[in-house]
N, C-alpha and C positions, 0 to 999 in steps of 0.2 A: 504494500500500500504506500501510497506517495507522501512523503512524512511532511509538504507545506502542504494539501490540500484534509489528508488523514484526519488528524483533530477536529477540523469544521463537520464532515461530515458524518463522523463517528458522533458526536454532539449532537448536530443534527436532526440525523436518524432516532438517539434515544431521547431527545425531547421531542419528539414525531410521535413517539411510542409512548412516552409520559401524558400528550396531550390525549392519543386517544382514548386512555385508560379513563382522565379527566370525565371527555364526552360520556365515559359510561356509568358515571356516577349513579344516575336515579337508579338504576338494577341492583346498587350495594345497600340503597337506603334500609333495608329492615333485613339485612342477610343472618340467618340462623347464630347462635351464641354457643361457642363451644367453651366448658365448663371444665377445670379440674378440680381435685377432691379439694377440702378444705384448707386452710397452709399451703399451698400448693399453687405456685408459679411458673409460668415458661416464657420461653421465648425463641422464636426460630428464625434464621436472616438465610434467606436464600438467595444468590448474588448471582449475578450475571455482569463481568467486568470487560473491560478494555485498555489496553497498557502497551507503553512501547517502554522504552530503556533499558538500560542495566538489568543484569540480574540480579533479584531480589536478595536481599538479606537473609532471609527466611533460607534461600538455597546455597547461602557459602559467600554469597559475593557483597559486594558493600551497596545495593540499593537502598535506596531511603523508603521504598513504600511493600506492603503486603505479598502484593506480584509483580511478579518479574514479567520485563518486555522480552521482545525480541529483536532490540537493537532499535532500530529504525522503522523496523514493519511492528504493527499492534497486534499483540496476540489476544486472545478473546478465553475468557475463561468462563464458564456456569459452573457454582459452585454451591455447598448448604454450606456458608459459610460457619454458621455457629449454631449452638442449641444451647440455650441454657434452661435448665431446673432447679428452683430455688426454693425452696420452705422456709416461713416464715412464719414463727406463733408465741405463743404465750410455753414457759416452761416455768416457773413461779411465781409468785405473788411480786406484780414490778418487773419480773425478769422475760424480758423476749430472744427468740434466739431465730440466728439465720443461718442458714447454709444453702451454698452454691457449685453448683454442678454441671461443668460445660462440659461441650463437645466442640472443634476447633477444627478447622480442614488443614492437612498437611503441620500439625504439631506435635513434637515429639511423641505427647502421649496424648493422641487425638480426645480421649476423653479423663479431664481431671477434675481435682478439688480447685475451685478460685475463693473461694470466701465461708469458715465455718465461725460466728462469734457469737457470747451471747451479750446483752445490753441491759442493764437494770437500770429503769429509771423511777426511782421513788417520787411518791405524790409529794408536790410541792408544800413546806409548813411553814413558807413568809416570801421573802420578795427573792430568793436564789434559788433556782433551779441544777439539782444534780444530777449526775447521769455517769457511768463507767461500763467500760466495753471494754472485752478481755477476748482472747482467741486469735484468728487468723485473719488480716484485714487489710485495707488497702488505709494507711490515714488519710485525711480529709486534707487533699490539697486541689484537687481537678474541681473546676469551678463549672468542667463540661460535664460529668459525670454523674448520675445520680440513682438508688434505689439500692437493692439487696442485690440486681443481677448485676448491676455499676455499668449502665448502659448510657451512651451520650445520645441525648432527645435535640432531635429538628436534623443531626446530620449523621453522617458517618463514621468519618477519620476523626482523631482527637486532636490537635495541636502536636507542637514536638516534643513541648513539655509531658502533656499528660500522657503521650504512649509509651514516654520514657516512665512515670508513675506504673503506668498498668504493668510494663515488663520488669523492671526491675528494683521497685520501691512496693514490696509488700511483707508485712511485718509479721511474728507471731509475739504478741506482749498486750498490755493493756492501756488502756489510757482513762484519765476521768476529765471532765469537763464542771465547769460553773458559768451561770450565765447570771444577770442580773441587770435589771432597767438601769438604764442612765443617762440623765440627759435629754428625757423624751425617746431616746433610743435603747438597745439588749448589747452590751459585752458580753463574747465568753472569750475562758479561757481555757484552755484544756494541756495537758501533761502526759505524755506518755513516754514506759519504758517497753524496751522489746529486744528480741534476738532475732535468729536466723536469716538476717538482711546482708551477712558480711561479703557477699560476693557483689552488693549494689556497688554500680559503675564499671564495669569491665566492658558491658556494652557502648558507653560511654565512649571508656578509652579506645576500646581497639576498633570498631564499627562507626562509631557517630551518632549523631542523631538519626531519627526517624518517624516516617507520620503513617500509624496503622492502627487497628482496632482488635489484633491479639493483643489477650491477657496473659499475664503467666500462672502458669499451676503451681502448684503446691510441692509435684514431683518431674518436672518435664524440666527439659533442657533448652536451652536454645543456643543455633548454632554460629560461629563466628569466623568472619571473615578470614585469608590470609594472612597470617602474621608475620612482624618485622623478624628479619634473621637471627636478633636477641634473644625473643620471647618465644621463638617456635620450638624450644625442649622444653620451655619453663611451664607452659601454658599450652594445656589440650584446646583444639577447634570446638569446644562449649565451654559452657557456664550452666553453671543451678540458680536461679534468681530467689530462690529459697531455702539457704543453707547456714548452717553456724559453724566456722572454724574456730573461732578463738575464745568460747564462753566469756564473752564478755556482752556488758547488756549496755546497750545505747538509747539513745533519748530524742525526744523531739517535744516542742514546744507550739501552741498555735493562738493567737489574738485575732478577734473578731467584733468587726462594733457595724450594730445593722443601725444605721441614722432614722433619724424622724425620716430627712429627704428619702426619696426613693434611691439609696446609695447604701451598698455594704462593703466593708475594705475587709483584709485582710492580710496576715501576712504570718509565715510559718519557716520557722527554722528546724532544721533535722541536723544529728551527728551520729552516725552509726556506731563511733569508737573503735572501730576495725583496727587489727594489729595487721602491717603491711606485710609483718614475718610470719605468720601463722598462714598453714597451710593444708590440706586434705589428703589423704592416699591418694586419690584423682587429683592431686595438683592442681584444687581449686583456692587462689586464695583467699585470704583478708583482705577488704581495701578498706582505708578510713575514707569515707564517702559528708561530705559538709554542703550542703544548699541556705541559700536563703531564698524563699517563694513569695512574692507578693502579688496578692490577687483584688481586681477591683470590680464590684456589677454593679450597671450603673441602669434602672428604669428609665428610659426614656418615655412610658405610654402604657396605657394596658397592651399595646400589641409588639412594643421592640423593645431588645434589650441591649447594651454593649460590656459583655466582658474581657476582662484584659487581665496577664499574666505576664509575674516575666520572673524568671530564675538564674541565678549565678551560683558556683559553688565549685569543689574540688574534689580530686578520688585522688587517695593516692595506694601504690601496691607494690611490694616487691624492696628489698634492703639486705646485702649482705653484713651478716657480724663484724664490727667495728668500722664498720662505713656509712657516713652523713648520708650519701645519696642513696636519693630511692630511684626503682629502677621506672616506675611509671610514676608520669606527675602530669595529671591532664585539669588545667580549666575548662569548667564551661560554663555555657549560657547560651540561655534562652529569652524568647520575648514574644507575646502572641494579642491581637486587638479581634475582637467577633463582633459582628454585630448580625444580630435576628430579628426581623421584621414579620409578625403572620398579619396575614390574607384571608379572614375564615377560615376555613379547616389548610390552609399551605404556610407554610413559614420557608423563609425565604435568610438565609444565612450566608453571611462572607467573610475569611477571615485571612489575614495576614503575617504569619510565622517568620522570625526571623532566628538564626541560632548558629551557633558558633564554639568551637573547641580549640585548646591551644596546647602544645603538649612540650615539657621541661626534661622530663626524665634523662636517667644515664639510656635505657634500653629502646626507648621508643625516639622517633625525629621530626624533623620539622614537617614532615610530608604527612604524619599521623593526626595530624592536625587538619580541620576543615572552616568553609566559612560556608553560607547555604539562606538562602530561605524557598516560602512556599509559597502558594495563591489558592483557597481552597472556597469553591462554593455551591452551594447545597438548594435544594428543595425537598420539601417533606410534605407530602399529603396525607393526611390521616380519612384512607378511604372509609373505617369504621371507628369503632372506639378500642377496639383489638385489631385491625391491620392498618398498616402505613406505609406507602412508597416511598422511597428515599433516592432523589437523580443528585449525582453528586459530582463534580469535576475536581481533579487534585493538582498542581502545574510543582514540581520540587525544581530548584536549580541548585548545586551545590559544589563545590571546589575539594577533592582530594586526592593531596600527590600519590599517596597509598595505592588506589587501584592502578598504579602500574603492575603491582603484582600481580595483577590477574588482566595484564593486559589491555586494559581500555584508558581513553585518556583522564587526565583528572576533573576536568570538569565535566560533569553529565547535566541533562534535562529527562525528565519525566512528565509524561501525561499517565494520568489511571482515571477513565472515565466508571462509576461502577451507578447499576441501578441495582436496590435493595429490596427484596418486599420482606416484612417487618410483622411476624405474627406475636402477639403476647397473649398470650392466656391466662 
């Protein structure tokens, strides 16, 4: 396919397809209600995509999104992309509990655990509100993400921030929260300690960033790029995003103040405490992993909204005995603007990703290092109150000397057009 005319057409055609589904609206108006048992959640994203570039991450190589192209020509994919199963209910007096249970196309272990915790929130006895969640859990930083099955509503892709959240920031520890009026407005705060995060950032360092909507499981792998000639004994072609090498427990911190105005800030510090020296019979290691997140959602209307994100922070991994230097030492950062506009039942989304990594280490070089951004924008129609189409276009442009290794040049573009249809039950 002819790669200046390709994009238009392929667009095109699946907003041709969007529109006629539109035309067929009155025949959905009163379509039958499918039910599951009580506690009991789902949800099913059956994909039909479109993509040219690079080969994806997912398959070894350093792409930035889900699938992988084929170069120049758009390869076409129909996929069930996800399935998730979620429970949801009451297990004591105050205490509720969830667990979450996907299925994921082409992942390690196609079908895993992503979310078991439980939440006790006692009834309020004056003006503060408490609340503690203990278990398996993503902390509360994706401003795009939301419920038990931690699904992003009105589009697709997540930002680069939050799919770096989904893969490699998910905790087993607990946290408590306090909120209380002030000001005409709610502060909270909330504290939490946790484990099995030590392996957070290696995707980071040795991949880059990326914009996709895999989560990671509880025991599945994911796989990594070509590595530099330093780190290719030290460090196997995966990662576990759910592991403890160094029993050490780390923390994270979150502030939150929802104003009178239609305006809420926030902003969220993490430090995982990871030992750079600790390491696994799989020669998985420790990295000390440190972000600071600040998030803004701003009401413009009952019908639009604009949220914004932007993260900076460091990973570091790897130190021989009696040596200053460590062997990886990567900055990064991110920064992302949304805004979401609905239409009676369509919303209409656009967003702007910017992100960037920079690498110091003795092992890793200057070429491990990337600069990138994205162009990402969506439509959602919510044909019932249980299905939804989602037409979404993704554009990534990004810079890195790295995929010399696997032979293509360093800078790449990507288009991934994908249509979703979106069952919850």
């Amino acid at each position: 396919m002819d790669i200046g005319s390709g994009p238009r057409r392929i667009a095109a055609a699946l907003a041709a397809a969007w529109m006629s589904l539109a035309w067929s609206a009155p025949a959905l108006a009163d379509p039958p209600r499918l039910e599951l048992p009580a506690n009991l959640s789902a949800v099913i994203d059956f994909r039909i995509v479109l993509t040219d570039g690079e080969r994806s991450f997912t398959d070894g190589g350093f792409g930035k999104s889900r699938f992988g192209g084929g170069g120049e020509d758009f390869d076409v994919h129909a996929v069930p992309a996800a399935a998730q199963l979620v429970w949801h209910g009451p297990i004591a007096w105050n205490v509720a509990g969830s667990v979450a249970v996907a299925y994921q196309d082409e992942q390690d272990q196609p079908v895993d655990l992503i979310q078991a915790f439980a939440t006790w929130r006692p009834v309020p006895r004056g003006a503060t509100r408490f609340s503690v969640r203990a278990g398996l859990f993503w902390p509360e930083i994706s401003l795009e993400h939301h419920g038990p099955a931690w699904q992003v509503s009105d589009m697709i892709t997540p930002s680069a921030i939050n799919s770096w959240i989904g893969e490699e920031v998910k905790v087993v520890g607990i946290e408590g929260t306090a909120s209380r009026e002030l000001a005409g407005g709610r502060l909270s705060a909330t504290i939490g300690l946790f484990g099995f995060n030590d392996t957070s950032g290696t995707l980071l360092a040795f991949r880059g960033w990326a914009l996709h909507d895999q989560q990671s499981g509880a025991f599945s792998r994911t796989t990594l790029p070509p590595l530099g000639p330093d780190m290719a004994g030290a460090q196997p072609q995966w990662t576990t995003p759910t592991l403890e090498a160094d029993h050490r427990i780390g923390y994270y911190g979150r502030l939150e103040y929802q104003m009178v105005a239609p305006v809420t800030l926030s902003a969220f510090y993490y430090d995982n405490r990871g030992d750079p020296m600790a390491f696994t019979d799989d020669l998985q290691w420790g990295w000390r992993t440190r972000f600071l997140n600040l998030g803004a959602r701003l009401d413009l209307g009952r019908h639009t909204r604009l949220l914004a994100q932007a993260m900076t922070g460091t990973t570091l991994m790897g130190q021989d005995p009696g040596d200053p230097d460590i062997w990886v030492d990567t900055r990064f950062r991110s920064a992302y603007l949304r805004l979401t506009h609905e239409i009676g039942p369509v919303a209409l989304s656009g967003r702007l990703d910017l992100f960037e990594t920079r690498q110091r280490g003795e092992y890793v070089y200057p070429e491990d290092g990337e600069t990138g951004w994205s162009l990402t924008g969506a439509a959602d129609w919510h044909l019932t109150d249980q299905a939804q189409l989602i037409l979404e276009w993704l554009h990534i442009e990004s810079d890195r000397l790295a995929r010399l290794r696997v032979g293509v040049p360093p800078r790449q573009d990507q288009n991934v057009v994908q249509a979703s249809m979106r069952l919850t039950l």
